[in-house]
MOPAC internal coordinates of N, CA, C and O (Angstrom, degrees):
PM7 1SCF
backbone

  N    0.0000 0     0.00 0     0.00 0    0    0    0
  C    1.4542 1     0.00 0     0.00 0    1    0    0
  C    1.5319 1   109.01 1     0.00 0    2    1    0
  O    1.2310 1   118.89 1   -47.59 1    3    2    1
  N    1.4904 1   119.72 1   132.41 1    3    2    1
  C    1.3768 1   125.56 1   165.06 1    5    3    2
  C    1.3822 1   127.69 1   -65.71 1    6    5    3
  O    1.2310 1   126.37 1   -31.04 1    7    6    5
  N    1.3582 1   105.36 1   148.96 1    7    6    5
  C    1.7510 1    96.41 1   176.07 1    9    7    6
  C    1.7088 1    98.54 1   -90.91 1   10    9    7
  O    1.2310 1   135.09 1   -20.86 1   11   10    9
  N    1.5142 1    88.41 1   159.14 1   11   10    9
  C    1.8929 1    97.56 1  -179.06 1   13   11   10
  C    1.8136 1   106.88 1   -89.50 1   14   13   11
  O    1.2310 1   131.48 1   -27.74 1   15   14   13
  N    1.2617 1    95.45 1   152.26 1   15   14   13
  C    1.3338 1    92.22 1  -160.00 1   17   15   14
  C    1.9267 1    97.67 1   -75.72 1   18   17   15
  O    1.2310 1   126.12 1     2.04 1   19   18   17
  N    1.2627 1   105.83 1  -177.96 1   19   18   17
  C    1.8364 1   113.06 1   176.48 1   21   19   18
  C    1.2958 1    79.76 1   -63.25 1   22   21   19
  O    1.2310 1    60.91 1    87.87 1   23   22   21
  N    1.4919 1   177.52 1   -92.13 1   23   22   21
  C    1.6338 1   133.36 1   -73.52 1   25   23   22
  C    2.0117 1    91.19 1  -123.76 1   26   25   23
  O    1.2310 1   125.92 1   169.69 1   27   26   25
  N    1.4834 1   106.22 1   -10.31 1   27   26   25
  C    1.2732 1   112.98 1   174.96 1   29   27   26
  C    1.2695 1   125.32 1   -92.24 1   30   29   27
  O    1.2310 1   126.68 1   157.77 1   31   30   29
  N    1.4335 1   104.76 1   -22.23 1   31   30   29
  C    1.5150 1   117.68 1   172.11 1   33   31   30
  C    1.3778 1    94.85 1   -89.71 1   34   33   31
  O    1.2310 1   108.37 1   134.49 1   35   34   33
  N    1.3038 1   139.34 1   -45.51 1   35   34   33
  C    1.6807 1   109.36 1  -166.80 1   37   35   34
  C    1.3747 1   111.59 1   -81.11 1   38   37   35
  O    1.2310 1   111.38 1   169.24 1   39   38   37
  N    1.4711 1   133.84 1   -10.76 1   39   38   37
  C    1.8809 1   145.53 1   153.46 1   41   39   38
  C    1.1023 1    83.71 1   -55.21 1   42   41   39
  O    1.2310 1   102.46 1   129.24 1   43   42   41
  N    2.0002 1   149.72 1   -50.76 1   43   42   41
  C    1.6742 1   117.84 1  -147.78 1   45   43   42
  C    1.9160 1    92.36 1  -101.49 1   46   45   43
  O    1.2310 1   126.79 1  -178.95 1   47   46   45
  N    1.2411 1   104.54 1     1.05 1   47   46   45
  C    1.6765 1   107.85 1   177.74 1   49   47   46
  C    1.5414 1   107.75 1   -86.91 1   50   49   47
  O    1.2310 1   123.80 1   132.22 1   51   50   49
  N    1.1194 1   110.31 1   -47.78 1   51   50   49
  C    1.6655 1   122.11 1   174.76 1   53   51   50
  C    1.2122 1   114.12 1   -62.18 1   54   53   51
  O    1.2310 1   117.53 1   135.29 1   55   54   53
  N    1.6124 1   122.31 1   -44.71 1   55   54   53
  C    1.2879 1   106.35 1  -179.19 1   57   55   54
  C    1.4781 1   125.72 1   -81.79 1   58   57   55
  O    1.2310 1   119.96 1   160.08 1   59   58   57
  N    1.1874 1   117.68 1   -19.92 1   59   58   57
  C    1.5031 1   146.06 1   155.06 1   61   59   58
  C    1.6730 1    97.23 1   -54.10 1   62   61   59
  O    1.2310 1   122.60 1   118.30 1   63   62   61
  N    0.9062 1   112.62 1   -61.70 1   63   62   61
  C    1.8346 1    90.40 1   169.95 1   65   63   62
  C    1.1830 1   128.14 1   -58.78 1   66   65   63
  O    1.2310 1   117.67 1   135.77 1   67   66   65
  N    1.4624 1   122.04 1   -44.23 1   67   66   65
  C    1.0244 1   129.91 1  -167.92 1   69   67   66
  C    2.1098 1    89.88 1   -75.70 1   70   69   67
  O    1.2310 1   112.31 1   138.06 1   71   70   69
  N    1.0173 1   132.12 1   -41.94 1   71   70   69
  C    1.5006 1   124.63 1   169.94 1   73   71   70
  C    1.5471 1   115.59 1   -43.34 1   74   73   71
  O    1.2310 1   143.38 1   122.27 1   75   74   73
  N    0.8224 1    72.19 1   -57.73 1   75   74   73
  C    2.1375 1    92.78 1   176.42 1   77   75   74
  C    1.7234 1   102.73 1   -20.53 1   78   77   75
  O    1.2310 1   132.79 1   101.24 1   79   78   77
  N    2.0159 1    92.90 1   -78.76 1   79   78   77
  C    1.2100 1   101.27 1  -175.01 1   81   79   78
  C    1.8411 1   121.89 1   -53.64 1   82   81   79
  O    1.2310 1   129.27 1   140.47 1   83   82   81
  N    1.4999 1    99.75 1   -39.53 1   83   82   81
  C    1.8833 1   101.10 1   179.91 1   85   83   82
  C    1.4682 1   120.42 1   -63.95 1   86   85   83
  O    1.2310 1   125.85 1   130.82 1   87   86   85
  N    0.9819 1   106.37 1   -49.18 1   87   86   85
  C    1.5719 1   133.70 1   168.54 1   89   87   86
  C    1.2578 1   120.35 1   -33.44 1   90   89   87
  O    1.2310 1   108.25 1   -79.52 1   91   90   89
  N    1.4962 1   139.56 1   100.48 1   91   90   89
  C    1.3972 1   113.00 1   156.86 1   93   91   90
  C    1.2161 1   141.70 1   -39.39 1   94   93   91
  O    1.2310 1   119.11 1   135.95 1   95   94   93
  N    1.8556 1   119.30 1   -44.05 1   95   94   93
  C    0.8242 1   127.92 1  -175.99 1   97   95   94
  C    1.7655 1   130.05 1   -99.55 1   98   97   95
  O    1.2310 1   112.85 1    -6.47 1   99   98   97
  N    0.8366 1   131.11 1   173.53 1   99   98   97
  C    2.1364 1   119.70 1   147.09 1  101   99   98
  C    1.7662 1    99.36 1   -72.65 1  102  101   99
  O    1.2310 1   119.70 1  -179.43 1  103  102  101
  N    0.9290 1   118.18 1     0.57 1  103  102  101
  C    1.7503 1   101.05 1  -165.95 1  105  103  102
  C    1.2172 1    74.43 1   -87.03 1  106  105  103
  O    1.2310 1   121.10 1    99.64 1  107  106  105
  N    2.0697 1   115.51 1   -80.36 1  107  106  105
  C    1.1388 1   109.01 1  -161.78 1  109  107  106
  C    1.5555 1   129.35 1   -44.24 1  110  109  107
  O    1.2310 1   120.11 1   143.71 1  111  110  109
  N    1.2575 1   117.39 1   -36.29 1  111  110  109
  C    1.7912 1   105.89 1  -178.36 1  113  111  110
  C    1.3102 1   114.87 1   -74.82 1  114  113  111
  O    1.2310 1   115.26 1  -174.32 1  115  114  113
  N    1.8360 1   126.59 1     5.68 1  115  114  113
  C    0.9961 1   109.77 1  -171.31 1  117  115  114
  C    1.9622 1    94.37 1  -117.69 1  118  117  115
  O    1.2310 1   125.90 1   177.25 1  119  118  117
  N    1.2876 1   106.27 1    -2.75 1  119  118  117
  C    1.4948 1   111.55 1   160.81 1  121  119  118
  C    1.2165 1   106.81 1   -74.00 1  122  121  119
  O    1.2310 1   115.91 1   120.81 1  123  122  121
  N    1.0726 1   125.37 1   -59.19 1  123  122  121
  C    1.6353 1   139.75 1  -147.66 1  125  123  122
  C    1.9715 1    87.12 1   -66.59 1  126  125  123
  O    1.2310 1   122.54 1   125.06 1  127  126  125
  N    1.5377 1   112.73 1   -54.94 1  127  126  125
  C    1.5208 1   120.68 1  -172.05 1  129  127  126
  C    1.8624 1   122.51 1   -57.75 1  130  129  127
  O    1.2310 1   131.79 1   159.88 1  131  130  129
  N    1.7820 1    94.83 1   -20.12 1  131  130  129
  C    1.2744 1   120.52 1  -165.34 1  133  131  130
  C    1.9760 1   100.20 1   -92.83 1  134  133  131
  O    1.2310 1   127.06 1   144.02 1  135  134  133
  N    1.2639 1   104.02 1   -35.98 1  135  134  133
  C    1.3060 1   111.35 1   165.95 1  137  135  134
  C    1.2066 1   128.36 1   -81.95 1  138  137  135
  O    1.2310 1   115.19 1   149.80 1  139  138  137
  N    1.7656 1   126.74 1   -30.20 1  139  138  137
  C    1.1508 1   128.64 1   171.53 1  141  139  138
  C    1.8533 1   113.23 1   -60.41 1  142  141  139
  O    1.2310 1   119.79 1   130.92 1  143  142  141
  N    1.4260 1   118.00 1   -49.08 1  143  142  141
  C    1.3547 1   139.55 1  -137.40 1  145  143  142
  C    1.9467 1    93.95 1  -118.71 1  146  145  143
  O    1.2310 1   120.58 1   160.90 1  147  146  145
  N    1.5025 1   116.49 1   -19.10 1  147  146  145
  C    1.0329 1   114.90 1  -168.66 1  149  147  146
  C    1.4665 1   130.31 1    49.71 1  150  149  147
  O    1.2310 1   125.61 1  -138.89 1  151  150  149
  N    1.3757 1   106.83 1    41.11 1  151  150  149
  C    1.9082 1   120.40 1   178.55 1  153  151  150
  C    1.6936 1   102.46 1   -96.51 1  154  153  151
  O    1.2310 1   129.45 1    -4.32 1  155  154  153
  N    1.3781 1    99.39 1   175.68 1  155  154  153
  C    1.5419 1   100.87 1  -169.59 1  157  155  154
  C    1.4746 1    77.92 1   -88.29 1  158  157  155
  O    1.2310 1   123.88 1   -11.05 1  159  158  157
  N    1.4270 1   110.16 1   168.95 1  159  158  157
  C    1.2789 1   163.46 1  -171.92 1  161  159  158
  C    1.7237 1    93.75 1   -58.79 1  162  161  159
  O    1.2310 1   129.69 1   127.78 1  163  162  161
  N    1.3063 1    98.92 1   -52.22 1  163  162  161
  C    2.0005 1   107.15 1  -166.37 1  165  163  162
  C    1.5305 1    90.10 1   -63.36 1  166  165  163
  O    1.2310 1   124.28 1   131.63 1  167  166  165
  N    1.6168 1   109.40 1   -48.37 1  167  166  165
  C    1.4587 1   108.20 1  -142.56 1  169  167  166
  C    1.5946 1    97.84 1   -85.36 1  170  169  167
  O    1.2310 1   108.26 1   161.08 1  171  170  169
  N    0.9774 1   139.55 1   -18.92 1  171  170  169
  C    1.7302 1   148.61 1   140.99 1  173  171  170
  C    1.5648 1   126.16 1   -45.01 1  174  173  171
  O    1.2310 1   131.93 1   161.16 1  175  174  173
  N    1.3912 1    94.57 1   -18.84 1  175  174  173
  C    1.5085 1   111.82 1   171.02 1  177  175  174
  C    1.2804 1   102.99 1   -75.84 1  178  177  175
  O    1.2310 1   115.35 1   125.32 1  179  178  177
  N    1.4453 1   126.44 1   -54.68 1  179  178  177
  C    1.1609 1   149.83 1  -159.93 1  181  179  178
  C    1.2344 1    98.68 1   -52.58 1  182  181  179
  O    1.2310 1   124.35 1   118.20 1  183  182  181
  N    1.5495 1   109.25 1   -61.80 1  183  182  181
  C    2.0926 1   112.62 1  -161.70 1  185  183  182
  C    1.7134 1    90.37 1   -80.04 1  186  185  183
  O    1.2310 1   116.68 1   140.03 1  187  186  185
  N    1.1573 1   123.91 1   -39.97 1  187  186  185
  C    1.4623 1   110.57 1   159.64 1  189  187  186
  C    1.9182 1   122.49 1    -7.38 1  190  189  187
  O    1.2310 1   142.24 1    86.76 1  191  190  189
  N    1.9059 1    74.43 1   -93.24 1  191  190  189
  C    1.3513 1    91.71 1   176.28 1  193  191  190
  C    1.7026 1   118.38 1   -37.94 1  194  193  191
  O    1.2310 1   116.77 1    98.75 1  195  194  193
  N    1.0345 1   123.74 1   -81.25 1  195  194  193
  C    1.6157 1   110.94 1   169.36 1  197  195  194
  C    1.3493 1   158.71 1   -72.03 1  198  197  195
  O    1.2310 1   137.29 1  -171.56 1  199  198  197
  N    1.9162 1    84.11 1     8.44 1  199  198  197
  C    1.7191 1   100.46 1   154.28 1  201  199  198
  C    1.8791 1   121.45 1   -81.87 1  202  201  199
  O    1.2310 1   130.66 1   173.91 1  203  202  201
  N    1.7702 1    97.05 1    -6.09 1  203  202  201
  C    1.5192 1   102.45 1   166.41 1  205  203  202
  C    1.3405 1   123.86 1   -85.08 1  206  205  203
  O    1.2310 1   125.47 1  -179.40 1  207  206  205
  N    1.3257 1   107.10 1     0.60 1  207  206  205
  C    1.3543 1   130.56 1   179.13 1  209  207  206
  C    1.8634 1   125.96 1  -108.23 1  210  209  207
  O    1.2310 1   132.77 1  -179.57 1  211  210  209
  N    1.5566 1    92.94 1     0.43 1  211  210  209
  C    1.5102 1   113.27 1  -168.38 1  213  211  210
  C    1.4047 1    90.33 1  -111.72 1  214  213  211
  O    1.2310 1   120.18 1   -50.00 1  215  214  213
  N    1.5819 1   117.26 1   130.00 1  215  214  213
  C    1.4328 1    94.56 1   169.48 1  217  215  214
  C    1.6679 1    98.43 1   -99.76 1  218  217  215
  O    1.2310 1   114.99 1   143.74 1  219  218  217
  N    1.4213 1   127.10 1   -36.26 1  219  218  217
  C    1.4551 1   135.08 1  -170.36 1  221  219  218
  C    1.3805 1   108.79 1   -73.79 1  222  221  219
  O    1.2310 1   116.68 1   -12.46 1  223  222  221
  N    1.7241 1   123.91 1   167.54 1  223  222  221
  C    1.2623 1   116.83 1   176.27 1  225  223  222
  C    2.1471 1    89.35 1   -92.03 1  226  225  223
  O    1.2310 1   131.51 1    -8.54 1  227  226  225
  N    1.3285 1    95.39 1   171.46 1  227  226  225
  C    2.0831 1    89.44 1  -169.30 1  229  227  226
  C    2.2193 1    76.34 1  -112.36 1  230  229  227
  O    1.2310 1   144.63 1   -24.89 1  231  230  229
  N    1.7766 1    69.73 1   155.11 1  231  230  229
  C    1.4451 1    95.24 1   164.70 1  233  231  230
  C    1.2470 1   121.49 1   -32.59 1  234  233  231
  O    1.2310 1   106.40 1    21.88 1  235  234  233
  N    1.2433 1   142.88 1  -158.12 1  235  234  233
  C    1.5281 1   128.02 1   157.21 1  237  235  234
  C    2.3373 1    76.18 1  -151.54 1  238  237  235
  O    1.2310 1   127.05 1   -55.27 1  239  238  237
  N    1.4863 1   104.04 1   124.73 1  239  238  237
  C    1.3252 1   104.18 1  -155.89 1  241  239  238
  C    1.4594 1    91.69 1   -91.63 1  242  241  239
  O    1.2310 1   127.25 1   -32.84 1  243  242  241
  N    1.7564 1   103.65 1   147.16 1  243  242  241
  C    1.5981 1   112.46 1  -175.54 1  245  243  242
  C    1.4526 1   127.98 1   -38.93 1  246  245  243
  O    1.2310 1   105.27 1   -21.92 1  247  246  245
  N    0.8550 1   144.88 1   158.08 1  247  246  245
  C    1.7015 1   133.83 1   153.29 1  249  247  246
  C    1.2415 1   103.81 1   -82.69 1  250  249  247
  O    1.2310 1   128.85 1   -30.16 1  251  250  249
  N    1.6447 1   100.56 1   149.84 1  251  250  249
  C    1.8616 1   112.96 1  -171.70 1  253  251  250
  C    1.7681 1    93.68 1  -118.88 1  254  253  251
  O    1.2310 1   137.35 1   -17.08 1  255  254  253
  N    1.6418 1    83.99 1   162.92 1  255  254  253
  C    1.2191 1    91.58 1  -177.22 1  257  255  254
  C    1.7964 1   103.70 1  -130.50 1  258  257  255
  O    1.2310 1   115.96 1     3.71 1  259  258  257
  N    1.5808 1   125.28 1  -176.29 1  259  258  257
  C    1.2166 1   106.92 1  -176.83 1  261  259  258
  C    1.6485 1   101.02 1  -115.38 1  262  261  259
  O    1.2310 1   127.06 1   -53.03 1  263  262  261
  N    2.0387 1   104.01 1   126.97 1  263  262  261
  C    1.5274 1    94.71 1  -172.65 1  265  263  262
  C    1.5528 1   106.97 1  -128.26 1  266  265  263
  O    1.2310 1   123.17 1   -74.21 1  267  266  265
  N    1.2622 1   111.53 1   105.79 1  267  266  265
  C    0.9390 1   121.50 1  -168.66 1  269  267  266
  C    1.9529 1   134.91 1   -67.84 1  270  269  267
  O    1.2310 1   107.74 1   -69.51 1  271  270  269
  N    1.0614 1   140.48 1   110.49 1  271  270  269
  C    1.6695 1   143.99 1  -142.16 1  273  271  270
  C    1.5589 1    94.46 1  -134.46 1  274  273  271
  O    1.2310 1   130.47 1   -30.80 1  275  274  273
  N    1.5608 1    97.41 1   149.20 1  275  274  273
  C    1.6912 1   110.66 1   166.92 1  277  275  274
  C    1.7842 1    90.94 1  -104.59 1  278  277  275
  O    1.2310 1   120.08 1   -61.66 1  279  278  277
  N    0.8102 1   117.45 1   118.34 1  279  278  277
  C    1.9776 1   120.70 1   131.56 1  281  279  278
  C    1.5013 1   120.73 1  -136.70 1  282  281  279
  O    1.2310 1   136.56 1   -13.13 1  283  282  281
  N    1.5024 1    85.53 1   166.87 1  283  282  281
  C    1.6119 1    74.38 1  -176.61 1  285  283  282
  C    1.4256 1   149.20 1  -108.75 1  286  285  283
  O    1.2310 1   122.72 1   -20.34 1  287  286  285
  N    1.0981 1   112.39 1   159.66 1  287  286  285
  C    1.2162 1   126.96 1  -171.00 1  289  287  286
  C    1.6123 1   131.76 1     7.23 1  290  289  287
  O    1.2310 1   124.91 1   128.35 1  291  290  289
  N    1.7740 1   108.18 1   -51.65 1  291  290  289
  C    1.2398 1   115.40 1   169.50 1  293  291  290
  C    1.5433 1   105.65 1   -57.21 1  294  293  291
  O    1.2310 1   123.52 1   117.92 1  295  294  293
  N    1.0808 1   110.85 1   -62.08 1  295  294  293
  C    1.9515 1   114.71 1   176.23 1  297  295  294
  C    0.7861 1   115.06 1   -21.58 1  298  297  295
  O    1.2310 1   116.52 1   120.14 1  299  298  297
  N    1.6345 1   124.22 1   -59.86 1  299  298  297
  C    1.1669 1   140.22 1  -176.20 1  301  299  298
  C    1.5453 1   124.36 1   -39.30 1  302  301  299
  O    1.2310 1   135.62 1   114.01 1  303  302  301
  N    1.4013 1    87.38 1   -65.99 1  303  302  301
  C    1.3625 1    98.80 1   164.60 1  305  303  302
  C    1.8090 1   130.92 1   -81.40 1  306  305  303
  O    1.2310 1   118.66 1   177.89 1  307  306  305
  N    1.1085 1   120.16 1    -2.11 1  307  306  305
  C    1.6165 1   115.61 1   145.20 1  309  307  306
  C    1.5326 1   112.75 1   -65.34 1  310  309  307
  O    1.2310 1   122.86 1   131.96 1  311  310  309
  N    1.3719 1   112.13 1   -48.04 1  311  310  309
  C    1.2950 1   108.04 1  -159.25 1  313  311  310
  C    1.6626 1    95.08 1   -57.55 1  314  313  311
  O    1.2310 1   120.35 1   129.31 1  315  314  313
  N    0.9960 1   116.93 1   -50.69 1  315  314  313
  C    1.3940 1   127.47 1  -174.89 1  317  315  314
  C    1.5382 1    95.77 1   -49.87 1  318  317  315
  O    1.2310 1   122.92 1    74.65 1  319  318  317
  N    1.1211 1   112.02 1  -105.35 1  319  318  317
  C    1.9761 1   117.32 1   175.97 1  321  319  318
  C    1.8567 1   104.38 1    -0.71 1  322  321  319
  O    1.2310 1   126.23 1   133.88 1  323  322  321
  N    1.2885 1   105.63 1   -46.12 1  323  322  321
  C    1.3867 1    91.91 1  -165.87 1  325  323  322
  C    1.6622 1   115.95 1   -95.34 1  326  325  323
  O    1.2310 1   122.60 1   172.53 1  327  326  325
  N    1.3263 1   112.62 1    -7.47 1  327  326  325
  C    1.0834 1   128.77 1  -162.88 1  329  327  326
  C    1.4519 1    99.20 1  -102.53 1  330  329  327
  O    1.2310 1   112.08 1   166.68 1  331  330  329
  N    1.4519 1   132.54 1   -13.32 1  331  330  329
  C    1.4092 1   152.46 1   165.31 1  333  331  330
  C    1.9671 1    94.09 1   -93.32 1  334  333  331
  O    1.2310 1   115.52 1   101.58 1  335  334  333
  N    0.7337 1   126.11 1   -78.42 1  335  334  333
  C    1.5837 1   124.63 1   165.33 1  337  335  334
  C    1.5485 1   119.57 1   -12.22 1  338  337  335
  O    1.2310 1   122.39 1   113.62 1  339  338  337
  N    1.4424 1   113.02 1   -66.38 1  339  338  337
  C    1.3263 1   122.79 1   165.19 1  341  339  338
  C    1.7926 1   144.06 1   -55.14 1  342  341  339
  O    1.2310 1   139.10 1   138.01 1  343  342  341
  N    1.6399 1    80.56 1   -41.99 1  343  342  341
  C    2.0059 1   101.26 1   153.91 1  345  343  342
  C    2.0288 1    77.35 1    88.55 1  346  345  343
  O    1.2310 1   121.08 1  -161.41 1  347  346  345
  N    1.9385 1   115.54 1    18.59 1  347  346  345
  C    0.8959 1   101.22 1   148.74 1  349  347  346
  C    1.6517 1   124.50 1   -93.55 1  350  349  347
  O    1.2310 1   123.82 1    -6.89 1  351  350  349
  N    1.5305 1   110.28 1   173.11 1  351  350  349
  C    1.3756 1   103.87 1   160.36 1  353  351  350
  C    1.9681 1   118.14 1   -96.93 1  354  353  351
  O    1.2310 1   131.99 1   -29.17 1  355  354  353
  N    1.5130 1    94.44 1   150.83 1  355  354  353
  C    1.6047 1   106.03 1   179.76 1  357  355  354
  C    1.4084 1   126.13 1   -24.65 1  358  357  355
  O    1.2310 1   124.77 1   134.14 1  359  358  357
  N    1.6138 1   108.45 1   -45.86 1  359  358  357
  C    1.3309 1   108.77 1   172.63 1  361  359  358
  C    0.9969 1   142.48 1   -85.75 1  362  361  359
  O    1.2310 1   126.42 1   154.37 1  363  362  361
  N    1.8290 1   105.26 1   -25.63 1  363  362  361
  C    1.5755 1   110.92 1   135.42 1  365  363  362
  C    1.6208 1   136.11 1   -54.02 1  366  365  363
  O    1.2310 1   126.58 1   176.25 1  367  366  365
  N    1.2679 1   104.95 1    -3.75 1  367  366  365
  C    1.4163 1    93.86 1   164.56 1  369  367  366
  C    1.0423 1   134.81 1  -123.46 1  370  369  367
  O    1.2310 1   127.88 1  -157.26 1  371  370  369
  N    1.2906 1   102.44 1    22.74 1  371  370  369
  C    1.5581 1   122.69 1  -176.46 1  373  371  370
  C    1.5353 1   103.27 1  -122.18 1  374  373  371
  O    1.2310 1   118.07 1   168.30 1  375  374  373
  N    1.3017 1   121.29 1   -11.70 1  375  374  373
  C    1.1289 1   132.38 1   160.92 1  377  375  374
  C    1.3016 1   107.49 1   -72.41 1  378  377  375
  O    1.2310 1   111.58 1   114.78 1  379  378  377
  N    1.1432 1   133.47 1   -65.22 1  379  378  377
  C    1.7281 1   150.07 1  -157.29 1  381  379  378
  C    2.0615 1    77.74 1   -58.52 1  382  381  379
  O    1.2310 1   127.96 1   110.78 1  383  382  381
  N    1.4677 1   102.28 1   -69.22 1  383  382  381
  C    1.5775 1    97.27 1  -177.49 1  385  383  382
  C    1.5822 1   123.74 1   -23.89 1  386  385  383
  O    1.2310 1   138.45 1    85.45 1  387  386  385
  N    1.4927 1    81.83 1   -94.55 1  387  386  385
  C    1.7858 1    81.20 1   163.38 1  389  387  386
  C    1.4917 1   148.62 1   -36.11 1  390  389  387
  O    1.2310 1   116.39 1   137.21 1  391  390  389
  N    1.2829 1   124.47 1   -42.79 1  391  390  389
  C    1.4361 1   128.33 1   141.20 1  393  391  390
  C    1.7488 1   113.06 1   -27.16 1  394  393  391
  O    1.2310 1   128.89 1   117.59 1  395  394  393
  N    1.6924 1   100.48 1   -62.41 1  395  394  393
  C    1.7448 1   101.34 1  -154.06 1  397  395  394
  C    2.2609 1    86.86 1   -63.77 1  398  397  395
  O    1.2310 1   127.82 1   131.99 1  399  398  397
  N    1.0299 1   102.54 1   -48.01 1  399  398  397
  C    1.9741 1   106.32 1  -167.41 1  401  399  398
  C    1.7231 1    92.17 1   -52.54 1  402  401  399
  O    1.2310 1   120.17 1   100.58 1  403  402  401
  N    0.9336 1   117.29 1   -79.42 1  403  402  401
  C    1.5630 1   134.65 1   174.40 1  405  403  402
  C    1.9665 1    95.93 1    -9.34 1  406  405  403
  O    1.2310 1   136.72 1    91.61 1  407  406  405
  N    1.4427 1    85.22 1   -88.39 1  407  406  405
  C    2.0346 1    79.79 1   167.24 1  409  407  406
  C    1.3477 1   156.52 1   -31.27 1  410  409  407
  O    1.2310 1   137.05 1   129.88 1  411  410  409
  N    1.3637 1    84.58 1   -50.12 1  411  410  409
  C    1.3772 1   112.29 1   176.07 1  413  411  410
  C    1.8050 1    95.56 1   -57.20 1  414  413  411
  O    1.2310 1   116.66 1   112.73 1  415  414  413
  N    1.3611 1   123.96 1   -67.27 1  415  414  413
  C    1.3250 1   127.15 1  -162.05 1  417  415  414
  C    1.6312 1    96.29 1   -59.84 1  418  417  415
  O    1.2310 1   100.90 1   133.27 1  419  418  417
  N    1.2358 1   152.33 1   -46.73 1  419  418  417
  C    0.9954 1   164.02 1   175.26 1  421  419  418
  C    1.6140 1    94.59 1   -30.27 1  422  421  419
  O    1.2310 1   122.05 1    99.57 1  423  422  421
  N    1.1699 1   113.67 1   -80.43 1  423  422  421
  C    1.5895 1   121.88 1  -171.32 1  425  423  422
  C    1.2615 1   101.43 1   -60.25 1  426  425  423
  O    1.2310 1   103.87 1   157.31 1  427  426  425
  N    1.3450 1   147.31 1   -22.69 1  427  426  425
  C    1.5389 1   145.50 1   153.98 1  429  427  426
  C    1.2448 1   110.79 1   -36.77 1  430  429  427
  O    1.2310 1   114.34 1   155.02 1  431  430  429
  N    1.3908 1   128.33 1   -24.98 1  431  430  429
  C    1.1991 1   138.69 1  -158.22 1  433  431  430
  C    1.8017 1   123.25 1    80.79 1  434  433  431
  O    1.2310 1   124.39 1  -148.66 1  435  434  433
  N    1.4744 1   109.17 1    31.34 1  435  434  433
  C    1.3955 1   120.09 1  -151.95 1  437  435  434
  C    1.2686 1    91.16 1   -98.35 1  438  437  435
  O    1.2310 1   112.35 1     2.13 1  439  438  437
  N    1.5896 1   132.04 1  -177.87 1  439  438  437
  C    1.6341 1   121.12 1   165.00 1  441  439  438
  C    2.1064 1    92.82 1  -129.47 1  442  441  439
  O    1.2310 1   120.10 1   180.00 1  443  442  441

């Protein structure tokens, strides 16, 4: 069996919340979640269980794509060093980068 990716797990987290609230029970939102999404019974228990623990519905996180750049080498390897340092991954941190530079120029008054 495959794992569901982050944008499929936070749709079976959201709707499991949103069950939570309609639902009288944990049985029922985790039938109702088990029939929508077609998961076993246990594993509907599961998003159950910590959509009673969610009070908000979650983001549903972007889709990525692959974009390919030359820099060099030293870069390379910080990004790496730090991205092993952090216990993030590479593309999360070159993402987080880009966002914060991207912004920053924005409030400069830049477009």
């Amino acid at each position: 069996m495959t794992r569901s990716s982050d944008s499929e797990r936070v749709r079976r987290l959201n709707a499991a919340i949103e069950y939570v609230r309609k639902c009288g029970t944990p049985a029922e939102a985790a039938a109702a979640l088990s029939n929508k999404y077609g998961l076993s019974r246990r594993q509907a228990y599961r998003y159950v269980r910590e959509a009673q623990h969610t009070r908000h519905l979650l983001p549903e996180p972007e889709s990525k794509i692959v974009f390919t750049v030359k820099i060099p080498e030293r870069l390379v390897q910080e990004i790496r060093l730090f991205a092993t340092s952090s216990g993030k991954s590479i593309s999360d941190v070159v993402t987080q980068a880009l966002d914060t530079f991207l912004r920053r120029g924005k409030r400069r008054g830049r477009t």
